[in-house]
C-alpha positions, 0 to 999 in steps of 0.5 A: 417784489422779488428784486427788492434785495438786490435793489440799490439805493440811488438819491431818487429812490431814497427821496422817494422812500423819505417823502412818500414812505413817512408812515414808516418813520418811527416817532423819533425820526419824524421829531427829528425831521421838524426839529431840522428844518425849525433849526434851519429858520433859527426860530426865536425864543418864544416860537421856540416854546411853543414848538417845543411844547407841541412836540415839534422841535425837540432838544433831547440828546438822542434826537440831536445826534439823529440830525447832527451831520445834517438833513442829508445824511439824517435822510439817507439814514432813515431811508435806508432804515425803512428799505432794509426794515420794511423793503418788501411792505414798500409801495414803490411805483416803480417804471415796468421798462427800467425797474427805476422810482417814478417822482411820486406814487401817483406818477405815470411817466418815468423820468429815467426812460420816459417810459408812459405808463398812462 
């Protein structure tokens, strides 16, 4: 896309490359992810082994600085990571009227401009 550099990031645009673009996430960003939403359920100590033990929710230093300022701020760091890193790899599906992200790849309509694209 030859307007990918001087894209912005907006909220919609960032949820969109943090849900629909995960294959870019590294294997410490995804660890992070589960790891901030198993803290969120305040598990209990036997699931929390066994979560542990799956690779799922990790106590490591490195991954606890990741998600120290919360998911939203974990999110937009991630998301701004994989558009600076791999902007023009990124399937968006973006609307041909307003040039904004559609709510999902498979989207046909523009919740900006309602533009159709069907």
């Amino acid at each position: 896309m030859p307007f990918m550099n001087s894209m912005t990031l907006y909220p919609e645009l960032v949820d969109y490359i943090f849900y629909h673009c995960q294959q870019f996430q590294t294997n410490d960003e995804k660890i992070a992810g589960r790891t901030i939403l198993y803290e969120q359920k305040n598990l209990k100590e036997p699931m929390k082994r066994i979560v542990i033990r799956k690779g799922w929710y990790s106590e490591a230093e490195h991954i606890q600085e990741m998600i120290g300022n919360g998911f939203e701020d974990f999110k937009n760091c991630v998301a701004i990571r994989i558009f600076k890193e791999h902007g023009n790899e990124l399937d968006l599906n973006l609307c041909s009227k307003c040039f904004k992200i559609a709510r999902t790849p498979q989207a046909k309509q523009c919740r900006f401009c309602f533009h159709d694209w069907h």
